[in-house]
N, C-alpha and C positions, 0 to 999 in steps of 0.2 A: 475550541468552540464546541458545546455542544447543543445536538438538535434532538428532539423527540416528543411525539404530541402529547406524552405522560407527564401531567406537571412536577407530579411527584417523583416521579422516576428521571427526570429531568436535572430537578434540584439535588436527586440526591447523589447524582454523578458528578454533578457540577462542586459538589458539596466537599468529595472524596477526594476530588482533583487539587482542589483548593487548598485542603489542608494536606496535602502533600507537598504542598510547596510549588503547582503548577498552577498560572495564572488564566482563568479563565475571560477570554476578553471577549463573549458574546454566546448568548442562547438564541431558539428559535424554536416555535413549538408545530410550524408546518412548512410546505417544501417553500412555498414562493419566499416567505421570510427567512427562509434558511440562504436562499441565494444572496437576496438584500444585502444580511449582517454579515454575511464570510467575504462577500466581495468589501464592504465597508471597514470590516474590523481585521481582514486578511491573516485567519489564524495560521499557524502552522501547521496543528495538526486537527482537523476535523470528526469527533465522535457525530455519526451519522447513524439515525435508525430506519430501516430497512422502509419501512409501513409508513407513510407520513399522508398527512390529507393534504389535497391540490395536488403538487410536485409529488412524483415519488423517490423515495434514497435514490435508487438508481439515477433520475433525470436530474436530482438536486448535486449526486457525484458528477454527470457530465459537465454542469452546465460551470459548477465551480472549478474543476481540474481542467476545461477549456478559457476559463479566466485567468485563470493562477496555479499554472502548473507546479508551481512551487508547494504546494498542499498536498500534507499525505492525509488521508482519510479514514479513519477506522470505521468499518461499516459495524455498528451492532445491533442484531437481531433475535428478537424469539424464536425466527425459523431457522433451521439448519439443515433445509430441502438443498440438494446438490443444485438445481436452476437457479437459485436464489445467492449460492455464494457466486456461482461463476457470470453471471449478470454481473452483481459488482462488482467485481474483478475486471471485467470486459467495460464497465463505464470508467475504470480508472481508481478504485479503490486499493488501498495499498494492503489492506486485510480485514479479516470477517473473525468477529465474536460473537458468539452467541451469547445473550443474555442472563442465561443462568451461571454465568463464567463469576468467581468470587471480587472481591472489592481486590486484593491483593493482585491478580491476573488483569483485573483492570489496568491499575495503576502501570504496572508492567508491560501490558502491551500497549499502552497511550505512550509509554517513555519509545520502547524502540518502534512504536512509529514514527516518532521523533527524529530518529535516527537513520532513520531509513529502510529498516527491516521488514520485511513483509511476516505480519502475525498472524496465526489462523488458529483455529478452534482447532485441537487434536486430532486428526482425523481428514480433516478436510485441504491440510498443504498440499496431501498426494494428489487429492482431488485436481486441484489448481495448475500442478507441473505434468498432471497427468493429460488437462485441456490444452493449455499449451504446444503439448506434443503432438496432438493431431490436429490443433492449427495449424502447426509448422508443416506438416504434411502435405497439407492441401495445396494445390496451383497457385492458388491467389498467393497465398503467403512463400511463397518462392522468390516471385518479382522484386527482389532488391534491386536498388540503387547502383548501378554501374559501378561509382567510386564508392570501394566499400573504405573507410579513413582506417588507418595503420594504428594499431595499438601494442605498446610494450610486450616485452613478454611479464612481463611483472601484472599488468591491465590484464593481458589473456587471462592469465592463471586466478584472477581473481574473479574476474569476468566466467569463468569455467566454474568456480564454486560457489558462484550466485546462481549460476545455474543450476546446479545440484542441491539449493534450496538451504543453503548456509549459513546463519544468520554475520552480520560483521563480528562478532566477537569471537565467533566459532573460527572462521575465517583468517580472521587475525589472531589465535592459537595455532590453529595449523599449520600458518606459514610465519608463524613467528613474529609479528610486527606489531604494531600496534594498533588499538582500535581507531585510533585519529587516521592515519597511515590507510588504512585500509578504505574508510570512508573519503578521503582525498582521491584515492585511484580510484571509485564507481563514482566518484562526482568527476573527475576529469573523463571518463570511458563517458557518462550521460551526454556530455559538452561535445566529445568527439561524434560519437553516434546519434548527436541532436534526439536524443532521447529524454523522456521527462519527467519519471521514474523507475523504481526499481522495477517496476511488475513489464513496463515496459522493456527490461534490459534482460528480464528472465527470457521472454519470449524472442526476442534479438539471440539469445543465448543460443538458445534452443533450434532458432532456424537454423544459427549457425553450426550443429550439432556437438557443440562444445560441451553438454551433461552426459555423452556418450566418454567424450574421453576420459582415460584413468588421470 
């Protein structure tokens, strides 16, 4: 699905998607109809623009990823202000592209949003794992769960390079598997740590200080 109050800018994502061979099953050109048609037409993966009138990306990400956590969300924006990616990030967007990013780059990170990887504009990944880490820092983010649930060691170690900002294919070279394989063990780790995406499991990571070890 994609949303942006640009009509033309709109169409012509919609336009790129499509003859890629990826089915576009709803647009929206402001926040409230953005909520409307993603809860209606329940995409997978949501292109979201940052600036929207009524609703903003940010409220338009909450309000859909508290519907249908199963939605990964590509936020894309003309701005690439450090406040502005980690807002979306913090409402539950699974990565930030900035707008001037090519048709090719498009395509490419709408696919492993797909897939579950977290995309960012060059630059701005560090930004992300860098907030994270002084999340995890703080008191608040301490208070875990009593029962923390048992994870393989095959889940650690994977669960350890999600942390370190790996994407699954990088992942599944390094430890030799396959990329199916590898997506199967962060969708069973999500299930066990009742977590409901990736961006979620980085920071789960992180408190656990699993991107510290070798």
């Amino acid at each position: 699905m994609v949303v942006d109050d640009h009509p033309m800018w709109r169409d012509a994502v919609s336009r790129d998607l499509a003859e890629a061979g990826l089915a576009v099953v709803a647009t929206a050109g402001d926040g409230e109809e953005a909520v409307r048609r993603a809860r209606a037409s329940t995409p997978q993966v949501l292109v979201l623009d940052l600036n929207l009138p009524g609703l903003s990306g940010v409220e338009v990400c909450r309000q859909v990823v508290a519907y249908d956590p199963s939605v990964r969300i590509l936020m894309l924006s003309a701005s690439g202000e450090h406040a502005d990616v980690l807002e979306a990030v913090k409402s539950g967007a699974t990565g930030y592209l900035v707008k001037s990013a090519g048709r090719e780059e498009l395509l490419d990170a709408v696919r492993r949003t797909a897939l579950g990887d977290p995309v960012f504009t060059p630059g701005l990944a560090g930004l992300v794992l860098g907030e994270f880490r002084r999340l995890a820092g703080e008191p608040a983010a301490a208070a875990a769960s009593p029962g923390v649930p048992r994870l393989t060691a095959r889940e650690t170690e994977v669960l350890r390079l999600v942390a370190k900002g790996l994407s699954y294919r990088q992942i599944a070279d390094r430890l030799v598997l396959s990329h199916r394989t590898v997506q199967n063990h962060v969708q069973n780790t999500l299930g066990k740590l009742q977590l409901h995406n990736r961006v979620e499991l980085v920071r789960y990571a992180i408190e656990q200080g699993l991107d510290d070890e070798i």
